[in-house]
VOGU-3710 file (C-alpha; in Angstrom, 3 decimals, decimal comma):
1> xxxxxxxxxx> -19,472/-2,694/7,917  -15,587/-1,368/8,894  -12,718/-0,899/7,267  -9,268/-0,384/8,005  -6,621/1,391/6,162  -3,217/1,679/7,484  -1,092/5,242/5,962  -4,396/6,937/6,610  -3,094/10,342/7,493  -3,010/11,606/3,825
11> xxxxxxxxxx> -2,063/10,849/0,373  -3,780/7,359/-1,060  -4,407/6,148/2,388  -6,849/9,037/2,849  -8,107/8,563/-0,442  -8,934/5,200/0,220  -10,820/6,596/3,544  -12,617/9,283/1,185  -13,764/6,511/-0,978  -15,125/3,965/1,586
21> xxxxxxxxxx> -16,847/6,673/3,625  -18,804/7,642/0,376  -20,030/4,231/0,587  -20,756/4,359/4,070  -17,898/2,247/5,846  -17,214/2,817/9,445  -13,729/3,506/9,398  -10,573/2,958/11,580  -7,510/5,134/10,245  -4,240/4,293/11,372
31> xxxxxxxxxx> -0,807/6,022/10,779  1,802/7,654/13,205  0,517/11,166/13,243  -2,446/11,731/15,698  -3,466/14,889/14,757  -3,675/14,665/10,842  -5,716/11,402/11,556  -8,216/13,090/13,854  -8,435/16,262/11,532  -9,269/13,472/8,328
41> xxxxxxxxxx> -11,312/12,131/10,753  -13,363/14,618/11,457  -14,015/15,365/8,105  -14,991/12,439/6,918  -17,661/12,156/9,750  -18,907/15,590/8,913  -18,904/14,856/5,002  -20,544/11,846/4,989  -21,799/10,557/8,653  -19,643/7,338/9,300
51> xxxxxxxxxx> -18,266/6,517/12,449  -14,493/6,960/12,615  -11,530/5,924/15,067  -8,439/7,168/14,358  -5,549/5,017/15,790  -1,879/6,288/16,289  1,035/3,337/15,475  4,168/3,195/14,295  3,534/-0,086/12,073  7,166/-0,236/11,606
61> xxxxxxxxxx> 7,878/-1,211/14,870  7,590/-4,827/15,996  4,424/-5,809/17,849  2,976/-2,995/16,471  0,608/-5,078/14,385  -0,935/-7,230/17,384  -1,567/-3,924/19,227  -4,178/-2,841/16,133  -5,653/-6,187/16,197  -6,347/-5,996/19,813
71> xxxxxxxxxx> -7,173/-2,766/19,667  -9,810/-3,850/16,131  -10,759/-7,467/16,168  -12,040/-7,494/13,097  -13,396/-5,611/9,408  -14,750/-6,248/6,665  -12,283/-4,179/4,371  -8,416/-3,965/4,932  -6,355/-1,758/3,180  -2,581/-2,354/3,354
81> xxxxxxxxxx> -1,505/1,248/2,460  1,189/2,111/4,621  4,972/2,017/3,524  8,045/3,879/2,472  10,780/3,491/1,035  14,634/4,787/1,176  16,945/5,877/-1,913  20,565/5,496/-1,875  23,406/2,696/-1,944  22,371/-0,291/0,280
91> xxxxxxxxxx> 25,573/-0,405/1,845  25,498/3,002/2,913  21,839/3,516/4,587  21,324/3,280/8,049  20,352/-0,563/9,115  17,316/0,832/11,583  16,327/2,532/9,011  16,237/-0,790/6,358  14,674/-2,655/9,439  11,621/0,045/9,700
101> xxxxxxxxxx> 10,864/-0,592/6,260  11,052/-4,110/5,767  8,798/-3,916/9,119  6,218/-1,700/7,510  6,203/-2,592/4,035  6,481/-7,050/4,596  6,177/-7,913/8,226  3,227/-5,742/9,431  1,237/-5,957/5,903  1,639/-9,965/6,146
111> xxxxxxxxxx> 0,655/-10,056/10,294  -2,065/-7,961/9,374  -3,895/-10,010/6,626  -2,822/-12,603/8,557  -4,846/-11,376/11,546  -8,234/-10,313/9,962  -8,658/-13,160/7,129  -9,563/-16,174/9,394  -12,621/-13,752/10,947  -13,025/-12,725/6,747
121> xxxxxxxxxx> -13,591/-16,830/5,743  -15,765/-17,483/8,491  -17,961/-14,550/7,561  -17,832/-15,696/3,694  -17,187/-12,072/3,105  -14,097/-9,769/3,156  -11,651/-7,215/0,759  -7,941/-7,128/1,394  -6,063/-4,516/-0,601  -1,999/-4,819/-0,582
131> xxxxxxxxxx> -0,805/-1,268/-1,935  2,687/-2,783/-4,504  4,363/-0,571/-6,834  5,358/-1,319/-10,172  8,193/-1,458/-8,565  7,346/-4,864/-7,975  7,812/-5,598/-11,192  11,355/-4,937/-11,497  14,647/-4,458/-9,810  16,056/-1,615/-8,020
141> xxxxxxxxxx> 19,438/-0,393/-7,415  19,202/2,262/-5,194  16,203/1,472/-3,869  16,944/-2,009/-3,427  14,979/-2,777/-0,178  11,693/-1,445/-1,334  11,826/-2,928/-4,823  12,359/-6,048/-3,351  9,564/-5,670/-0,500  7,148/-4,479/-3,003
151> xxxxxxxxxx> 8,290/-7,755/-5,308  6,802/-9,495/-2,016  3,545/-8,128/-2,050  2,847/-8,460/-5,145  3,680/-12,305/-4,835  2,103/-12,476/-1,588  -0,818/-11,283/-2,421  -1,215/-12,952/-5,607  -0,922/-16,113/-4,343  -3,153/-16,261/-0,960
161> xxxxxxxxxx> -5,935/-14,403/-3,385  -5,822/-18,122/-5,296  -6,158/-19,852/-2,442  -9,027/-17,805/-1,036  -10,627/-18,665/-4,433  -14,474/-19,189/-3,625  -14,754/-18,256/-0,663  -16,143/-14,901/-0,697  -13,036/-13,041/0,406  -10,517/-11,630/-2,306
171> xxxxxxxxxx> -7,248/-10,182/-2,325  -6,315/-7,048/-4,464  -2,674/-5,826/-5,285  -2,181/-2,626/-6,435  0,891/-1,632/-8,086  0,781/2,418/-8,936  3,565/3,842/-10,479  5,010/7,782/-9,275  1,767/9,215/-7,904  1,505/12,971/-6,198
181> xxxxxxxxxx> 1,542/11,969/-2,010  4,301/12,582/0,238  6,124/9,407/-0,405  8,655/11,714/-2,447  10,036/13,417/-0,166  10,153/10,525/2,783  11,920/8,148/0,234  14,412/11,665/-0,755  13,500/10,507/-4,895  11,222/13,694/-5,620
191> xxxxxxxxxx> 14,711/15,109/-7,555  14,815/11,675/-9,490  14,266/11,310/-12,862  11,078/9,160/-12,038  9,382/11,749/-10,213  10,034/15,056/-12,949  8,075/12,781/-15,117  4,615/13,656/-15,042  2,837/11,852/-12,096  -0,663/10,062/-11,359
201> xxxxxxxxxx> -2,974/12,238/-9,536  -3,312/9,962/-5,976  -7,005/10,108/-6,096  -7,398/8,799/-9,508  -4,785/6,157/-8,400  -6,773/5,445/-5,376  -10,527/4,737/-7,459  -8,616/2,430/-10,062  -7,487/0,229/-7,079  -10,760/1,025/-4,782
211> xxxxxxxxxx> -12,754/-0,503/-8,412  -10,833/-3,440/-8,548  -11,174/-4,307/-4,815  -14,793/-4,152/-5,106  -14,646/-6,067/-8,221  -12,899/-8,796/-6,384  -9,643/-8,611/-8,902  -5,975/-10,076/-7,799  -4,288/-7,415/-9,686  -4,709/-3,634/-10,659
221> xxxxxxxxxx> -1,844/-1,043/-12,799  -3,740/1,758/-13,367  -2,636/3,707/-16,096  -1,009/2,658/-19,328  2,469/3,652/-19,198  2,762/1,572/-15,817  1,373/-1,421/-17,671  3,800/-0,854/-19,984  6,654/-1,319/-17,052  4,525/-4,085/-15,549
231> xxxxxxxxxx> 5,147/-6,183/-18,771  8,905/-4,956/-19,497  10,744/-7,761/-17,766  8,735/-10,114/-20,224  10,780/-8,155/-23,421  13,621/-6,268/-22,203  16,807/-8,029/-21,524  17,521/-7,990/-17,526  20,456/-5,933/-17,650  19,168/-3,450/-19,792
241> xxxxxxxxxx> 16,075/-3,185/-17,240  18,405/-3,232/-14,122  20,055/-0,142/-15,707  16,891/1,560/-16,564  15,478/0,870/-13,888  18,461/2,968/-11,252  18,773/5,911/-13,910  15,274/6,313/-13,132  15,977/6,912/-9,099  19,682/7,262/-9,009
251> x> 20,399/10,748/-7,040
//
Protein backbone atom coordinates (compact mmCIF):
# COMPACT_ATOMS: atom_id res chain seq x y z
CA UNK A 1 0.00 0.00 0.00
CA UNK A 2 1.42 3.91 -0.69
CA UNK A 3 0.75 6.96 0.47
CA UNK A 4 1.38 10.36 -0.39
CA UNK A 5 1.69 13.39 1.69
CA UNK A 6 2.46 16.66 0.23
CA UNK A 7 4.47 19.37 3.09
CA UNK A 8 6.43 16.27 3.96
CA UNK A 9 9.67 17.92 4.87
CA UNK A 10 8.70 18.52 8.57
CA UNK A 11 6.11 19.69 10.88
CA UNK A 12 2.52 17.67 10.46
CA UNK A 13 3.44 16.56 7.04
CA UNK A 14 6.25 14.49 8.59
CA UNK A 15 4.11 13.50 11.25
CA UNK A 16 1.72 12.18 9.02
CA UNK A 17 4.83 10.18 7.30
CA UNK A 18 5.87 8.99 10.98
CA UNK A 19 2.43 7.70 11.46
CA UNK A 20 1.81 5.77 8.17
CA UNK A 21 5.28 4.24 8.20
CA UNK A 22 4.41 2.75 11.71
CA UNK A 23 1.76 1.07 9.89
CA UNK A 24 3.83 0.03 7.18
CA UNK A 25 2.88 2.40 4.13
CA UNK A 26 5.30 2.81 1.35
CA UNK A 27 5.65 6.34 1.23
CA UNK A 28 6.21 9.18 -1.35
CA UNK A 29 7.11 12.61 0.46
CA UNK A 30 6.84 15.62 -1.43
CA UNK A 31 7.75 19.29 -0.53
CA UNK A 32 10.30 21.85 -2.06
CA UNK A 33 13.32 21.04 -0.01
CA UNK A 34 15.31 17.96 -1.29
CA UNK A 35 17.48 17.46 1.35
CA UNK A 36 15.15 17.60 4.50
CA UNK A 37 12.94 15.08 2.47
CA UNK A 38 15.76 12.62 1.85
CA UNK A 39 17.14 13.05 5.52
CA UNK A 40 13.10 12.16 6.80
CA UNK A 41 13.43 9.74 4.38
CA UNK A 42 16.01 7.97 5.44
CA UNK A 43 14.82 7.75 8.73
CA UNK A 44 11.79 6.51 8.28
CA UNK A 45 13.27 3.57 6.19
CA UNK A 46 15.74 2.88 8.92
CA UNK A 47 12.97 3.16 11.77
CA UNK A 48 10.56 1.14 10.41
CA UNK A 49 11.57 -0.62 6.87
CA UNK A 50 9.13 1.02 4.27
CA UNK A 51 10.10 1.97 1.01
CA UNK A 52 10.34 5.74 0.54
CA UNK A 53 10.65 8.29 -2.50
CA UNK A 54 11.12 11.57 -1.72
CA UNK A 55 9.95 14.00 -4.50
CA UNK A 56 11.07 17.74 -4.79
CA UNK A 57 8.00 20.30 -6.15
CA UNK A 58 7.05 23.49 -5.73
CA UNK A 59 3.13 22.64 -5.55
CA UNK A 60 2.54 26.25 -5.80
CA UNK A 61 3.48 26.51 -9.14
CA UNK A 62 1.11 25.64 -11.97
CA UNK A 63 1.49 22.21 -13.55
CA UNK A 64 3.16 21.29 -10.68
CA UNK A 65 0.41 18.88 -9.71
CA UNK A 66 0.36 16.78 -13.12
CA UNK A 67 4.17 16.42 -12.77
CA UNK A 68 3.52 14.28 -9.22
CA UNK A 69 0.85 12.38 -10.85
CA UNK A 70 3.04 11.37 -13.64
CA UNK A 71 5.70 11.00 -11.66
CA UNK A 72 3.00 8.59 -8.91
CA UNK A 73 0.07 7.18 -10.74
CA UNK A 74 -1.57 6.20 -8.01
CA UNK A 75 -1.96 5.47 -3.73
CA UNK A 76 -3.92 4.31 -1.59
CA UNK A 77 -3.61 7.24 1.05
CA UNK A 78 -3.34 11.03 0.11
CA UNK A 79 -2.59 13.52 2.43
CA UNK A 80 -3.21 17.15 1.39
CA UNK A 81 -0.76 18.77 3.91
CA UNK A 82 0.99 21.33 2.17
CA UNK A 83 0.09 25.16 2.45
CA UNK A 84 0.88 28.54 3.85
CA UNK A 85 -0.39 31.32 4.42
CA UNK A 86 0.54 35.28 4.41
CA UNK A 87 -0.39 38.00 7.21
CA UNK A 88 -0.89 41.52 6.42
CA UNK A 89 -3.43 43.96 4.54
CA UNK A 90 -4.63 42.33 1.24
CA UNK A 91 -4.05 45.33 -0.60
CA UNK A 92 -0.62 45.60 0.36
CA UNK A 93 0.94 41.90 -0.20
CA UNK A 94 2.68 41.03 -3.12
CA UNK A 95 0.13 39.46 -5.92
CA UNK A 96 2.82 36.41 -6.75
CA UNK A 97 2.88 35.90 -3.55
CA UNK A 98 -1.34 35.63 -3.13
CA UNK A 99 -1.11 33.55 -6.45
CA UNK A 100 1.46 30.87 -4.75
CA UNK A 101 -0.92 30.37 -2.12
CA UNK A 102 -4.13 30.13 -3.63
CA UNK A 103 -1.99 27.62 -5.96
CA UNK A 104 -0.89 25.52 -3.05
CA UNK A 105 -3.54 25.72 -0.64
CA UNK A 106 -6.96 25.35 -3.55
CA UNK A 107 -5.66 24.59 -6.97
CA UNK A 108 -3.02 21.85 -6.36
CA UNK A 109 -5.03 20.19 -3.24
CA UNK A 110 -8.25 20.04 -5.66
CA UNK A 111 -5.99 18.66 -9.00
CA UNK A 112 -4.59 16.34 -6.69
CA UNK A 113 -7.70 14.53 -5.24
CA UNK A 114 -8.86 15.06 -8.40
CA UNK A 115 -6.08 12.94 -9.91
CA UNK A 116 -5.87 9.89 -7.51
CA UNK A 117 -9.77 9.36 -6.63
CA UNK A 118 -10.98 7.86 -9.99
CA UNK A 119 -7.93 5.01 -9.50
CA UNK A 120 -9.37 5.15 -5.41
CA UNK A 121 -13.31 4.14 -6.70
CA UNK A 122 -12.21 1.65 -9.00
CA UNK A 123 -10.15 -0.04 -6.31
CA UNK A 124 -13.25 0.31 -3.74
CA UNK A 125 -10.59 1.48 -1.40
CA UNK A 126 -8.82 4.83 -0.68
CA UNK A 127 -8.16 7.80 2.31
CA UNK A 128 -7.95 11.42 1.27
CA UNK A 129 -6.99 13.80 4.04
CA UNK A 130 -7.46 17.77 3.24
CA UNK A 131 -5.32 19.55 6.09
CA UNK A 132 -8.20 23.04 6.87
CA UNK A 133 -7.74 25.21 9.74
CA UNK A 134 -10.26 26.41 11.95
CA UNK A 135 -9.65 29.04 10.11
CA UNK A 136 -12.11 27.69 7.92
CA UNK A 137 -14.52 28.36 10.12
CA UNK A 138 -14.35 31.98 10.19
CA UNK A 139 -13.21 35.13 8.55
CA UNK A 140 -9.94 36.72 8.38
CA UNK A 141 -8.78 40.16 8.02
CA UNK A 142 -5.34 40.07 7.64
CA UNK A 143 -5.09 36.88 6.57
CA UNK A 144 -7.79 37.10 4.22
CA UNK A 145 -6.52 34.75 1.41
CA UNK A 146 -5.86 31.80 3.59
CA UNK A 147 -9.03 32.07 5.67
CA UNK A 148 -10.84 32.04 2.69
CA UNK A 149 -8.80 29.06 0.95
CA UNK A 150 -9.04 27.07 4.04
CA UNK A 151 -13.11 27.99 4.01
CA UNK A 152 -12.66 25.98 0.57
CA UNK A 153 -11.35 22.95 1.83
CA UNK A 154 -13.29 22.51 4.33
CA UNK A 155 -16.37 22.79 1.87
CA UNK A 156 -14.63 20.91 -0.67
CA UNK A 157 -13.93 18.26 1.11
CA UNK A 158 -17.05 17.95 2.91
CA UNK A 159 -19.00 17.70 0.12
CA UNK A 160 -17.13 15.16 -2.43
CA UNK A 161 -16.76 12.89 1.01
CA UNK A 162 -20.91 12.70 0.58
CA UNK A 163 -20.76 11.86 -2.67
CA UNK A 164 -18.12 9.17 -2.30
CA UNK A 165 -20.61 7.80 0.30
CA UNK A 166 -20.38 3.86 -0.06
CA UNK A 167 -17.96 3.42 -1.98
CA UNK A 168 -15.10 2.50 0.07
CA UNK A 169 -13.12 5.70 -0.32
CA UNK A 170 -13.59 8.63 2.30
CA UNK A 171 -12.58 12.05 2.60
CA UNK A 172 -11.21 13.59 5.92
CA UNK A 173 -10.85 17.42 6.70
CA UNK A 174 -8.85 18.44 9.30
CA UNK A 175 -9.11 21.76 10.74
CA UNK A 176 -6.20 22.27 13.64
CA UNK A 177 -6.02 25.35 15.26
CA UNK A 178 -2.16 27.18 16.16
CA UNK A 179 -0.03 24.04 16.28
CA UNK A 180 4.05 24.12 16.93
CA UNK A 181 5.52 23.62 12.91
CA UNK A 182 7.11 26.21 10.96
CA UNK A 183 4.01 27.65 9.51
CA UNK A 184 4.66 30.65 12.05
CA UNK A 185 7.25 32.01 10.87
CA UNK A 186 6.46 31.46 6.85
CA UNK A 187 2.98 33.14 7.42
CA UNK A 188 5.22 36.16 9.75
CA UNK A 189 2.03 35.50 12.70
CA UNK A 190 4.41 33.74 15.36
CA UNK A 191 4.32 37.56 17.19
CA UNK A 192 0.39 37.39 16.93
CA UNK A 193 -1.74 37.13 19.62
CA UNK A 194 -2.89 33.62 18.26
CA UNK A 195 0.37 32.11 18.40
CA UNK A 196 1.58 33.45 22.35
CA UNK A 197 -1.40 31.43 23.22
CA UNK A 198 -0.43 28.12 24.16
CA UNK A 199 -0.20 25.85 21.02
CA UNK A 200 -1.09 22.09 19.98
CA UNK A 201 1.86 19.92 19.99
CA UNK A 202 1.95 18.94 15.86
CA UNK A 203 2.22 15.33 16.60
CA UNK A 204 -0.73 15.10 18.79
CA UNK A 205 -2.47 17.22 16.05
CA UNK A 206 -1.28 14.88 13.46
CA UNK A 207 -2.80 11.28 15.38
CA UNK A 208 -6.26 13.11 16.01
CA UNK A 209 -6.52 13.65 12.18
CA UNK A 210 -4.40 10.30 11.20
CA UNK A 211 -7.56 8.48 13.69
CA UNK A 212 -10.19 10.00 11.93
CA UNK A 213 -8.84 9.19 8.42
CA UNK A 214 -8.66 5.67 9.30
CA UNK A 215 -11.98 5.86 10.83
CA UNK A 216 -13.34 7.05 7.57
CA UNK A 217 -14.76 10.53 9.26
CA UNK A 218 -15.58 13.85 7.00
CA UNK A 219 -14.51 16.04 9.74
CA UNK A 220 -11.87 16.22 12.65
CA UNK A 221 -11.06 19.59 15.38
CA UNK A 222 -8.93 18.15 17.64
CA UNK A 223 -8.87 19.76 20.79
CA UNK A 224 -11.62 21.53 22.65
CA UNK A 225 -10.92 25.08 22.55
CA UNK A 226 -10.81 24.77 18.58
CA UNK A 227 -14.24 23.18 18.72
CA UNK A 228 -15.18 25.88 20.58
CA UNK A 229 -14.12 28.35 17.46
CA UNK A 230 -15.47 25.74 15.05
CA UNK A 231 -19.03 26.38 16.50
CA UNK A 232 -18.63 30.32 17.19
CA UNK A 233 -20.12 31.60 13.96
CA UNK A 234 -23.31 29.54 15.04
CA UNK A 235 -23.56 32.13 18.43
CA UNK A 236 -21.48 35.06 18.01
CA UNK A 237 -22.76 37.91 16.01
CA UNK A 238 -20.57 38.24 12.61
CA UNK A 239 -19.09 41.41 13.37
CA UNK A 240 -18.13 40.68 16.68
CA UNK A 241 -16.32 37.42 15.18
CA UNK A 242 -14.78 39.41 12.21
CA UNK A 243 -13.18 41.60 14.93
CA UNK A 244 -12.05 38.78 17.04
CA UNK A 245 -11.07 37.04 14.67
CA UNK A 246 -8.04 40.01 13.16
CA UNK A 247 -7.07 40.96 16.89
CA UNK A 248 -6.11 37.49 17.00
CA UNK A 249 -3.43 37.87 13.87
CA UNK A 250 -3.30 41.57 13.42
CA UNK A 251 0.64 42.54 13.55
Amino acid sequence: MKAIVTGASGGLGLEFAKLLAASKYDLVLVARSADKLEANAALLRANHGVNVESVALDLSKPNVAAELVTRVASCDILINNAGFASNGRFDELDPLRIRDEMMLDVVTLTELTRAYLPGMRARGAGRVMNVASTAAFLPGPFMAVYYACKAYVLSFSQAIAEELRGTGVTVTCLCPGATETGFADRANVKGTLLFRLPKANAASVARAGYDAMMKGRDLEVPGLSNKLVAISPKITPRRMLVWVSRKAVES
